[in-house]
FIGUDO-222929 format. One record per residue (C-alpha): residue number from 1; x, y, z. Coordinates in steps of 0.001 Angstrom, whole numbers, plus 500000, padded with zeros to 6 digits. Example, Ala and Ser with C-alpha at 12.3 -4.5 7.8 and 13.67 -1.06 7.14 Angstrom:
BEGIN
+-----+--------+--------+--------+
| pos |     c1 |     c2 |     c3 |
+-----+--------+--------+--------+
|   1 | 512300 | 495500 | 507800 |
|   2 | 513670 | 498940 | 507140 |
+-----+--------+--------+--------+
END
This chain:
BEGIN
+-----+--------+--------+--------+
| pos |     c1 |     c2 |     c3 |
+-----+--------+--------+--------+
|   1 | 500000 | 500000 | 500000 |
|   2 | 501095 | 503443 | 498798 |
|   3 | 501745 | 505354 | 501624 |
|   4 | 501949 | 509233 | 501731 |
|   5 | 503110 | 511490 | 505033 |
|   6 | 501898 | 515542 | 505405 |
|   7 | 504095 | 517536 | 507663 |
|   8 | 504328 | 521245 | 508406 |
|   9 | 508039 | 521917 | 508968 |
|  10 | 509245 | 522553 | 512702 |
|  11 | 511910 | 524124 | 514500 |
|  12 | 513078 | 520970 | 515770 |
|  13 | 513410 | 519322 | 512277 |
|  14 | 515259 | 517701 | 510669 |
|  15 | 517426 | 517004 | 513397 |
|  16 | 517961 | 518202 | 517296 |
|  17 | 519850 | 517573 | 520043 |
|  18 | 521493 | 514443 | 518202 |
|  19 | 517983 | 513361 | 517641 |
|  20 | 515428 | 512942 | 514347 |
|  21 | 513061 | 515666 | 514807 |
|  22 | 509612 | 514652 | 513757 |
|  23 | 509572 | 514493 | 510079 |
|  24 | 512673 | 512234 | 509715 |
|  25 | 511793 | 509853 | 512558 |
|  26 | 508503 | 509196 | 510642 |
|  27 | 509910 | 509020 | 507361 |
|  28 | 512824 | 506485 | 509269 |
|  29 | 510176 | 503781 | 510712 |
|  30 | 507057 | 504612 | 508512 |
|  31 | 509070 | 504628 | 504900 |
|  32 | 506144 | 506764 | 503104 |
|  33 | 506503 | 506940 | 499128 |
|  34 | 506051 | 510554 | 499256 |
|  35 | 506093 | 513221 | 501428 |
|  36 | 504655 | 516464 | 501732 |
|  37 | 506708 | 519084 | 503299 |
|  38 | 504627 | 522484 | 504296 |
|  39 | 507021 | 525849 | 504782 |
|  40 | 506007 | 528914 | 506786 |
|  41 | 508454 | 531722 | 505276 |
|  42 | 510419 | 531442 | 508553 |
|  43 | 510951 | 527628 | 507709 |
|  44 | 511322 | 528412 | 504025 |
|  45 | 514234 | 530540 | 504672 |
|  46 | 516214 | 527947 | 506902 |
|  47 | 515747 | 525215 | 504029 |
|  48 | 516620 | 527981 | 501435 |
|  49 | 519669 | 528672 | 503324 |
|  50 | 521444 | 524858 | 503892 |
|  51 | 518911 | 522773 | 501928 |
|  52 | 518550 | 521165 | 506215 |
|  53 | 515153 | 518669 | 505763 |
|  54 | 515566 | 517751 | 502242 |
|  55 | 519660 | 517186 | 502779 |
|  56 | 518972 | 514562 | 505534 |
|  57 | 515538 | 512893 | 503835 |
|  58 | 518057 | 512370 | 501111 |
|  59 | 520450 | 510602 | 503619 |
|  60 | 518399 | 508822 | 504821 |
|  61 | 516887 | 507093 | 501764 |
|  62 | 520583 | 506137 | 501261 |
|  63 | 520312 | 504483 | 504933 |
|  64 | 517537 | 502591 | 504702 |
|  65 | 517232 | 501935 | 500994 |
|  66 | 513970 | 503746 | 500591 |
|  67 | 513463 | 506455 | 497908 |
|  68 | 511240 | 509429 | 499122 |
|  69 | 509201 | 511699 | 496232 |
|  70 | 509185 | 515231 | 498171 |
|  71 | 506584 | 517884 | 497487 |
|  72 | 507377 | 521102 | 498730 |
|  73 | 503997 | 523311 | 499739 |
|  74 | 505798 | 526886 | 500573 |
|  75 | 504030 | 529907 | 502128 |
|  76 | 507072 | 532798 | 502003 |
|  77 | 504394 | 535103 | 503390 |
|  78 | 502887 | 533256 | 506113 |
|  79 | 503923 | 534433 | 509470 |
|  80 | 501550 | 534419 | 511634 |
|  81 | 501884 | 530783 | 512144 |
|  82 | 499995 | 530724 | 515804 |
|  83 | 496725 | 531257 | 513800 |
|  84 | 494748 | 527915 | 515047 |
|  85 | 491492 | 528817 | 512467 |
|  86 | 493699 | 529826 | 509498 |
|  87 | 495691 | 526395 | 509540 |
|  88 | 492412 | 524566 | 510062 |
|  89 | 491439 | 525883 | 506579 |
|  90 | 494616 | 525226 | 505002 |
|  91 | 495459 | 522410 | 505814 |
|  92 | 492336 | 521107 | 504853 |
|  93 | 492582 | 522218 | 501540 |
|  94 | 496196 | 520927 | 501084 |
|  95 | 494911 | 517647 | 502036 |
|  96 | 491846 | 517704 | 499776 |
|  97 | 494379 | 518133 | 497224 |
|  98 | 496732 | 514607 | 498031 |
|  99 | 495247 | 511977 | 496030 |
| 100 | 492904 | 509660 | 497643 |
| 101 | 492750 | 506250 | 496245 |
| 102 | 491302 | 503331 | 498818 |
| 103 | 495465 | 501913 | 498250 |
| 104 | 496912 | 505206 | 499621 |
| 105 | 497115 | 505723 | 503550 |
| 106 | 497549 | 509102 | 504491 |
| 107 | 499817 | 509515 | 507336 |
| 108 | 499537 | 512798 | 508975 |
| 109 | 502291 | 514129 | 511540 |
| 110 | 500948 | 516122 | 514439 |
| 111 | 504315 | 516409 | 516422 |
| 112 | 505791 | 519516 | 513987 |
| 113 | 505111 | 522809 | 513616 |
| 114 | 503961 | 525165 | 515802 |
| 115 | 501152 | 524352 | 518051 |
| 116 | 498039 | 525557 | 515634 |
| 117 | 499787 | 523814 | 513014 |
| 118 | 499987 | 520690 | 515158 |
| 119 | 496512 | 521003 | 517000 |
| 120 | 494931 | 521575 | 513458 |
| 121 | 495974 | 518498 | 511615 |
| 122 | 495376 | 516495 | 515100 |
| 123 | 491329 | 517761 | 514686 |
| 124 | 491292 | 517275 | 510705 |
| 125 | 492458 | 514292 | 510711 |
| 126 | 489672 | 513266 | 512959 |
| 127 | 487041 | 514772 | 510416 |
| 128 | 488633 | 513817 | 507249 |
| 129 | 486561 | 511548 | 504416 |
| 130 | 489029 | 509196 | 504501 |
| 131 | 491360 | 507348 | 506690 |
| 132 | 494488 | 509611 | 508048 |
| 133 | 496952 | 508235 | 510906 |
| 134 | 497540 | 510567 | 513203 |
| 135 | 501501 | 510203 | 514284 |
| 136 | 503052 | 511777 | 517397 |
| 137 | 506803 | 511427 | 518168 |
| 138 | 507813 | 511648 | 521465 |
| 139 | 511066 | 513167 | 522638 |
| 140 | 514080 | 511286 | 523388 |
| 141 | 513897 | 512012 | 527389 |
| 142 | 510349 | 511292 | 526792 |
| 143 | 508856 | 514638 | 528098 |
| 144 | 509254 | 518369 | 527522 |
| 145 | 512791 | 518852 | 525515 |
| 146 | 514760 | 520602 | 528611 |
| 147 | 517774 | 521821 | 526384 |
| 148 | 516453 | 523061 | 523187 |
| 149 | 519245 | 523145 | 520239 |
| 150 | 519211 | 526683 | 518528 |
| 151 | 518121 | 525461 | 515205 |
| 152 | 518035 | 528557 | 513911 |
| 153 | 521362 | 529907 | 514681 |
| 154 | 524773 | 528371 | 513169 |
| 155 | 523136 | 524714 | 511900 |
| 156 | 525900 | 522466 | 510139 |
| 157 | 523332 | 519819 | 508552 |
| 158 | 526309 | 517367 | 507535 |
| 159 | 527613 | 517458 | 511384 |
| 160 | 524095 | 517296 | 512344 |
| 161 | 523566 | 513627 | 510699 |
| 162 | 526889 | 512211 | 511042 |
| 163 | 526156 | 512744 | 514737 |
| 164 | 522073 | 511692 | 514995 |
| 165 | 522370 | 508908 | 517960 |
| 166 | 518715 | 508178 | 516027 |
| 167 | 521136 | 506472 | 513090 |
| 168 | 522480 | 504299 | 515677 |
| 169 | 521351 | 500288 | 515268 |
| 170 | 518825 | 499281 | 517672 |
| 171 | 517422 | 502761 | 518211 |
| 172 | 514314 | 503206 | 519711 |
| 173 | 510971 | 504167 | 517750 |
| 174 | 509261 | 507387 | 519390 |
| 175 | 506337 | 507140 | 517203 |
| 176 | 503254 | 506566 | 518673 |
| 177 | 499748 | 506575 | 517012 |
| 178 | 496650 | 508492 | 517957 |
| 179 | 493290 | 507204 | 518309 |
| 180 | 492130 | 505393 | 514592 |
| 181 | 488761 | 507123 | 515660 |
| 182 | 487778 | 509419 | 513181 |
| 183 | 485146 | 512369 | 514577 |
| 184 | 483246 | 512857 | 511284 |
| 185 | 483106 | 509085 | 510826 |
| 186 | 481828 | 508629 | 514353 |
| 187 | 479019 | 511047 | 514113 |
| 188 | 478042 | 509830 | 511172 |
| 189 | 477687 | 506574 | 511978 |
| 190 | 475315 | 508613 | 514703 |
| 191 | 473024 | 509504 | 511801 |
| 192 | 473150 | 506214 | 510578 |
| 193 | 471517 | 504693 | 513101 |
| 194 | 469120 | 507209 | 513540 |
| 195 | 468215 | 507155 | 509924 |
| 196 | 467831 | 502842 | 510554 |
| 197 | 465772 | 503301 | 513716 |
| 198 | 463371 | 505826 | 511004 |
| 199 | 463646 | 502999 | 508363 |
| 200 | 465092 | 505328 | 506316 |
| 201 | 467266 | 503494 | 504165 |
| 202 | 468149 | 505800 | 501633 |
| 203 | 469048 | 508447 | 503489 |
| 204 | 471586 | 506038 | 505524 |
| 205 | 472755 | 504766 | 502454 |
| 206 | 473801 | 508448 | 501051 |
| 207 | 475645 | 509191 | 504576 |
| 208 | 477330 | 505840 | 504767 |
| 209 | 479074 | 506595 | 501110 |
| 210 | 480833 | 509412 | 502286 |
| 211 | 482047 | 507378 | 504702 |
| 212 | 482461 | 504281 | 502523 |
| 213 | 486115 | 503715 | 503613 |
| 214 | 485577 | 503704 | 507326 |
| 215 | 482497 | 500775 | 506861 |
| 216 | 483127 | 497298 | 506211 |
| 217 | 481330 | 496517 | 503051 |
| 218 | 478858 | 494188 | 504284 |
| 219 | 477377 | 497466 | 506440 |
| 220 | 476827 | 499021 | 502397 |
| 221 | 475642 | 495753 | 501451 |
| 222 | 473097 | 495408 | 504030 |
| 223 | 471920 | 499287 | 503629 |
| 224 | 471419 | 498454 | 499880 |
| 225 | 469491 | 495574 | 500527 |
| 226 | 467145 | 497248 | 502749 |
| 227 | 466714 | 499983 | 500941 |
| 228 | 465501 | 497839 | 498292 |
| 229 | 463363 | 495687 | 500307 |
| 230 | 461583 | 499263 | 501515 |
| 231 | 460995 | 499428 | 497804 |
| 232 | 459679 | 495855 | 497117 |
| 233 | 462199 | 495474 | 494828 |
| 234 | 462859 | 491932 | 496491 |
| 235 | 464967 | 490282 | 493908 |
| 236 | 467690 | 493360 | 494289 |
| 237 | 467571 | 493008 | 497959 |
| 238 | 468665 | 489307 | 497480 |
| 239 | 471242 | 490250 | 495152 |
| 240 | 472857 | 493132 | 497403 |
| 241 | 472574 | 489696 | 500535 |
| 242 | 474766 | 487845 | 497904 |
| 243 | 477285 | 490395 | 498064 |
| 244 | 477157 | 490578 | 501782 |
| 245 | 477296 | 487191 | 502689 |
| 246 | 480287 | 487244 | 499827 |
| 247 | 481611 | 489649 | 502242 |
| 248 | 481046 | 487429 | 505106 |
| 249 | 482797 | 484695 | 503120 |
| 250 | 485593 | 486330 | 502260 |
| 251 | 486301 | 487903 | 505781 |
| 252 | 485799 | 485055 | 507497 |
| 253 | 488640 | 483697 | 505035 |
| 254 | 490951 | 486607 | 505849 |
| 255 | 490683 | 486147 | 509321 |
| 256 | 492930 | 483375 | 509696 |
| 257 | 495549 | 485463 | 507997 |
| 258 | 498521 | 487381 | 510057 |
| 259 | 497588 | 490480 | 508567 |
| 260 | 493877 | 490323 | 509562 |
| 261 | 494754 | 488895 | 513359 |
| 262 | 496890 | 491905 | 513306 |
| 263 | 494715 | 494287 | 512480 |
| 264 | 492459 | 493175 | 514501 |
| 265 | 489617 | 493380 | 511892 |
| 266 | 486178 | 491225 | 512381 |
| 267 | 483833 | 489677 | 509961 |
| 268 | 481796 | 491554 | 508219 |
| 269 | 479326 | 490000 | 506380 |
| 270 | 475676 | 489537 | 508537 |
| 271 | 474791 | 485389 | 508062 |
| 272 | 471149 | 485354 | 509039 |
| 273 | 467459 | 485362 | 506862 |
| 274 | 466347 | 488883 | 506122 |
| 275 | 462983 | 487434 | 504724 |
| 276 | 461306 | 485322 | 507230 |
| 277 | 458018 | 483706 | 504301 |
| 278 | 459871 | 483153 | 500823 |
| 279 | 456972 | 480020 | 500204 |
| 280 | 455324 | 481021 | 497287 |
| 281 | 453066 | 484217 | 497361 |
| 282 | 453953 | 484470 | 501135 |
| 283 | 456903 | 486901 | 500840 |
| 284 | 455154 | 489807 | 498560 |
| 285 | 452444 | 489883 | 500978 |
| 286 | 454381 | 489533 | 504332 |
| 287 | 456667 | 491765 | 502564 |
| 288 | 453740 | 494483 | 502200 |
| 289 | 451912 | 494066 | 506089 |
| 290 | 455479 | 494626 | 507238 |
| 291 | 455409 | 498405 | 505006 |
| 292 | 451692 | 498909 | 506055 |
| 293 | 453697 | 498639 | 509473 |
| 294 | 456306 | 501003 | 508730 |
| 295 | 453706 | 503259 | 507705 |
| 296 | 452017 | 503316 | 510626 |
| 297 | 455360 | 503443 | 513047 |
| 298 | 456217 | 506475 | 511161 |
| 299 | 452875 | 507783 | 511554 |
| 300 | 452434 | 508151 | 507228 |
| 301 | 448856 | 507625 | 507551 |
| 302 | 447335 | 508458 | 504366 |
| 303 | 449949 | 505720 | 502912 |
| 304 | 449159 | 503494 | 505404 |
| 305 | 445641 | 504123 | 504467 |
| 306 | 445562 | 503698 | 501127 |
| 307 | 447453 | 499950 | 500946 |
| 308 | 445354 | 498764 | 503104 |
| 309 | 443169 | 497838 | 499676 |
| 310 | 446250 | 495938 | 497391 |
| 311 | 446651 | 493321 | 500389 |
| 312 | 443137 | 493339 | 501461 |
| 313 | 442541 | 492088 | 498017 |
| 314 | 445393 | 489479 | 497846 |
| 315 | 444697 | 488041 | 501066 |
| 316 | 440755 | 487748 | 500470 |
| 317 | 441862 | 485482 | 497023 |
| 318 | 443900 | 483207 | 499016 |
| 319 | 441187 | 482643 | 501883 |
| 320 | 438590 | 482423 | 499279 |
| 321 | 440869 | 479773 | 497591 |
| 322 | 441070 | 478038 | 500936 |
| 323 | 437806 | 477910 | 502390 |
| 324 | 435357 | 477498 | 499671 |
| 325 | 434781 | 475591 | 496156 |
| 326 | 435265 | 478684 | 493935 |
| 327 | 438522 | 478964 | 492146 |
| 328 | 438078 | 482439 | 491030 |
| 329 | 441194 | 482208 | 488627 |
| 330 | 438135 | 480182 | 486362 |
| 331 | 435880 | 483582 | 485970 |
| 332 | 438008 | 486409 | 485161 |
| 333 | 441128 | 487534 | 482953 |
| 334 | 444253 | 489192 | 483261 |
| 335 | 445945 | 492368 | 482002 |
| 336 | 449088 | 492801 | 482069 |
| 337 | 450991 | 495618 | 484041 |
| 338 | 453587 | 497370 | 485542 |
| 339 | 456286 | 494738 | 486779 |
| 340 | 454547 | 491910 | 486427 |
| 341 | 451680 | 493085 | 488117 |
| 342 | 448595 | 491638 | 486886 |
| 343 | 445304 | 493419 | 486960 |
| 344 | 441894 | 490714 | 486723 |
| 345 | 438962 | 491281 | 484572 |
| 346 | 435634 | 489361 | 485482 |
| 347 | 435064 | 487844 | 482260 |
| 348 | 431231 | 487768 | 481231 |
| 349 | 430745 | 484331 | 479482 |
| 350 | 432537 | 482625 | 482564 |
| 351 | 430815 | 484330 | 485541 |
| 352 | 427681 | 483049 | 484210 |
| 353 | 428386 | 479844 | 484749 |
| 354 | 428210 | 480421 | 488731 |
| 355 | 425401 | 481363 | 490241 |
| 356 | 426923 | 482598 | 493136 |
| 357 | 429312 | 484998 | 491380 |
| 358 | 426309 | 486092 | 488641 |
| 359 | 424455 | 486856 | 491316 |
| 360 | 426780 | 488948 | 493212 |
| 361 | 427830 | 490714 | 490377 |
| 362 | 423947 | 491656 | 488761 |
| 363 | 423293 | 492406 | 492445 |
| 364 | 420585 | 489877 | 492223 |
| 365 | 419363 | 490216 | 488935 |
| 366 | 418410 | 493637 | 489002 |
| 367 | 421057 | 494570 | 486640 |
| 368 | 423635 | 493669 | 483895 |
| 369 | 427148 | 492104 | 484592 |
| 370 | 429798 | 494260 | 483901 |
| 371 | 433330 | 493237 | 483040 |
| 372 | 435535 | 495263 | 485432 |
| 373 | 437854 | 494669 | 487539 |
| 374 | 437622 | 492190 | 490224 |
| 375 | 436936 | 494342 | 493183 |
| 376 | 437486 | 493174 | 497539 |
| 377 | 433717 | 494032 | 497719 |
| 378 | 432913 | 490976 | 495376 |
| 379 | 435543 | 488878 | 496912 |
| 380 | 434003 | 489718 | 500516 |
| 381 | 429900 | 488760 | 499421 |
| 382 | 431240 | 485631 | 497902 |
| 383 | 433180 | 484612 | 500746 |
| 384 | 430035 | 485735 | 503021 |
| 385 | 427693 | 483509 | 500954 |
| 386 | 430231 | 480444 | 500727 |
| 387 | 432427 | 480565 | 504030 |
| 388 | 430531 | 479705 | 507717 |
| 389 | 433371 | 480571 | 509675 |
| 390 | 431663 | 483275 | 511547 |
| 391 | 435064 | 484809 | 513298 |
| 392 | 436292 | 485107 | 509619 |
| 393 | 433641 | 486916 | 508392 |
| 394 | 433244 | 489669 | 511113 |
| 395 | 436945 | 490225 | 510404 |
| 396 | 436680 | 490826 | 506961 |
| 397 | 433428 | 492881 | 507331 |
| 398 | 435594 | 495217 | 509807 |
| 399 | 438325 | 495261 | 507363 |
| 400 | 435915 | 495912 | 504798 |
| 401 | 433964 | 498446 | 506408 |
| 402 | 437691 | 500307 | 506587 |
| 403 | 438113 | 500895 | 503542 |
| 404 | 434666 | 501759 | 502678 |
| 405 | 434712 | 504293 | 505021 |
| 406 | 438011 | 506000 | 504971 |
| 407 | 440337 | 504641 | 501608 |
| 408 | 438384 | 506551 | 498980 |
| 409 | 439028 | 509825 | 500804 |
| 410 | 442704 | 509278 | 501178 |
| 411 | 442912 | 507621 | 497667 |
| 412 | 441159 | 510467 | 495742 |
| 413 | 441456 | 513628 | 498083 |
| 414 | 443952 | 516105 | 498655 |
| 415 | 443508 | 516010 | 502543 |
| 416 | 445551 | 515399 | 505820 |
| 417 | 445206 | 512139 | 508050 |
| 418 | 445690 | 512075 | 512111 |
| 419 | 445270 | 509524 | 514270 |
| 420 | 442395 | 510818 | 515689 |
| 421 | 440908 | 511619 | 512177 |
| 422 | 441310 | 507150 | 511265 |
| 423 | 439810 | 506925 | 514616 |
| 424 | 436437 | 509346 | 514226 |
| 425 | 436021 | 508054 | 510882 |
| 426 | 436133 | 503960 | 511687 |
| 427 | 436362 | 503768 | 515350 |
| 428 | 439254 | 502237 | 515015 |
| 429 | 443068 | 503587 | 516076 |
| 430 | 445624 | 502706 | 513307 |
| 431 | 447482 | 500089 | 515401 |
| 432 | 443570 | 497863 | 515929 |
| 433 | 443282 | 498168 | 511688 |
| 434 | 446917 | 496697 | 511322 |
| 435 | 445845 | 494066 | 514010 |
| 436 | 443291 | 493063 | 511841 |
| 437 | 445081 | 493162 | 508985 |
| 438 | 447191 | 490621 | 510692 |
| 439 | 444772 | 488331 | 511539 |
| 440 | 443549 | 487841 | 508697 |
| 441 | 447141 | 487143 | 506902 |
| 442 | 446830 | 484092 | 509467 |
| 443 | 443679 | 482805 | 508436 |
| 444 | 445087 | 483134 | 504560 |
| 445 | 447596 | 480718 | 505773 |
| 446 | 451067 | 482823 | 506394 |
| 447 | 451985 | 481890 | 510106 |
| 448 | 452929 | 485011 | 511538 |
| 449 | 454943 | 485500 | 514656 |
| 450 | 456027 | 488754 | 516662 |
| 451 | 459626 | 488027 | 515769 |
| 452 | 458227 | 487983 | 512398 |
| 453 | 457082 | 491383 | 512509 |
| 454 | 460222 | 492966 | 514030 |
| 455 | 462019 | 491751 | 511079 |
| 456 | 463280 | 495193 | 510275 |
| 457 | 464364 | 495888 | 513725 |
| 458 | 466488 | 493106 | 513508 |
| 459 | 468112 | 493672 | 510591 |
| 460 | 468598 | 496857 | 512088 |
| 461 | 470486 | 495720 | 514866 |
| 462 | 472889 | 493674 | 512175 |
| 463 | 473918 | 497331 | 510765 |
| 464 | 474044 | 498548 | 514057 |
| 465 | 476434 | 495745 | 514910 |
| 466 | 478189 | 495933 | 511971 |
| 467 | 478900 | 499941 | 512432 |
+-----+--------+--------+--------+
END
């Protein structure tokens, strides 16, 4: 991996009291491929006048066998360098410019300079979109320098590194790293779980990507599969849980290596069911009670309103199917739709060939069949006329009486919708029509459980995890 170290220049670089200052004791142990060097005009001047940092760089890639590319970022008219806010700025900028490819790690040293210059790449590189090491380089005595060389003054660079005790074999390394944390990734992470907890995948998924380098990629994966399951778009959700569990796969793989047990990096991939019905039908209409519920948790009642009619529908077909003799696939026809979607036609010629459904749909002779579309008030008379269960058909009437009540003014009207509005209107709160809406899932045959239903909290919980 490439790596590339940012320095302001110091008054106790390149070399003091027979020591490496800063810059050359990172560039000694950390071997970057290039280095940027950042003059104030009082540290321009010094290297203008012996040639100091990039003389002993240049020594010491003959040391160590390691070739430096130096970059030279000069400010001749920047003196006030105690200016905390102006380097904050800078800096920045400078760093914005360094590229930024996921193979480059950006080594940052906060031990030169003066103390704004130090304090400010200490808080960028807490804030930065990408990874930056922090490095600090502790003094030889290991504390506050008592004698401080006059760097300034007379400065013979050659003397300087024939005499660096730092050259000697078996010298210590002074470096020491400062918290990995980064500030801006840990806030947003913050958000991110926020945004989860408001089922808001999207929005997680835009502030995770500028933040892509600090998340393991099963945490993207995961975001990109909910985000499509929010949509119904269930075959990209299982594609973006292929990628995560390859994730999984190939962490779990890179575990076992040195490099990974050093690092100390942990799986990432999330190994569990996100769907808990794939049978058949079963998942596109669990899949939709579990919106209906997001709906109501987010309190989106006019949404939550209006789909209460697309599974009301669906379900009624598959208790229909199950509880009487009608197979109602036998009197209508399909037109084709959006995605698949398939809207059903009662087909003249057929219906009249049940009595039941004839006389439903001429509302008992009194007038003629129509061929429109198969409606849940049809579906609910036949099931009335054909079905004894008594439970089951209170349920549906309730569910029925719903949407008679309240769906065609949230469907067609440009109006607002409260709690307390669903409740005048049906005597019902939101939370008893979902119940209901459960129930009679389970008497279309999906066994539903309460672990079922928190389905999204729990995947929620795997991001969490994974963050």
């Amino acid at each position: 991996m490439k790596r590339i170290l940012f320095s302001a220049v110091g008054s106790t670089d390149p070399i003091a009291n027979q020591h490496d200052g800063a810059i050359l004791h990172i560039a000694r142990h950390w071997k970057p491929d290039e280095i940027y060097l950042y003059y104030s005009r009082e540290m321009l001047e010094l290297e203008q006048k012996d040639d100091r940092y990039c003389y002993c760089l240049k020594k010491l890639e003959e040391k160590i066998g390691k070739e430096f590319r130096i970059h030279k970022i000069i400010r001749p008219d920047l003196t006030a360098v105690h200016v905390f806010d102006y380097f904050l700025n800078e800096f920045r900028v400078e760093l914005e410019k360094i590229p930024s490819a996921e193979e480059c790690e950006l080594l940052l040293n906060v031990s030169s300079g003066t103390p704004a210059m130090k304090s400010a790449l200490q808080v960028i590189g807490g804030v930065l979109n990408r990874p930056a090491t922090r490095i600090q380089v502790v003094t030889p005595e290991h504390g506050y320098n008592k004698m401080r060389e006059d760097v300034k003054g007379d400065y013979d660079v050659v003397t300087q590194w024939e005499c660096n005790l730092d050259n000697e074999p078996g010298c210590a390394n002074r470096c020491i790293v400062s918290s990995d944390k980064n500030l801006l990734a840990e806030i947003n992470k913050k958000i991110i779980e926020k945004q989860i907890a408001n089922y808001d995948y999207t929005a997680a998924l835009t502030v995770a990507e500028d933040i892509r380098s600090f998340l393991s990629p099963g945490v993207i994966c995961l975001l990109e599969a909910s985000a499509a399951r929010m949509k119904l778009d269930l075959n990209a959700a299982r594609r973006h849980l292929a990628d995560a569990e390859k994730c999984r796969a190939h962490a779990a793989a890179a575990e076992e290596s040195a490099t990974v047990e050093k690092s100390g990096k942990c799986r990432d991939g999330i190994g569990y069911r996100m769907f808990p019905h794939e049978a058949g039908d079963e998942i596109e209409l669990f899949e939709y009670l579990l919106q209906l519920q997001i709906k109501l948790r987010r309190e989106e009642y006019i949404d939550f309103i209006r789909g209460i009619t697309p599974l009301f529908f669906e379900l009624l077909e598959r208790i229909i199917l199950k509880k009487t003799d009608i197979a109602l696939g036998d009197y209508y026809r399909v037109k084709q739709g959006v995605n698949g979607t398939m809207f059903k036609l009662w087909d003249i010629e057929k219906v009249r060939r049940n009595a039941v459904i004839n006389d439903i749909l001429t509302d008992g002779g009194t007038r003629e069949i129509k061929g429109g579309p198969v409606g849940s008030r049809h579906l609910t008379d036949i099931l009335e006329r054909k079905c004894s269960d008594s439970g089951l058909n209170n349920l549906v009437s309730q569910v029925r009486g719903v949407e008679r009540d309240i769906r065609n003014t949230a469907a067609h009207c440009i109006t607002y919708m409260t709690e307390e509005v669903i409740k005048d209107v049906t005597h019902r709160t939101p939370e008893q029509i979902f119940v209901l809406l459960k129930n009679l899932a389970k008497y279309s045959g999906i066994d539903i459980t309460d672990e079922d239903l928190n389905s999204y909290d729990i995947c929620n919980e795997r991001i969490k995890n994974l963050l």
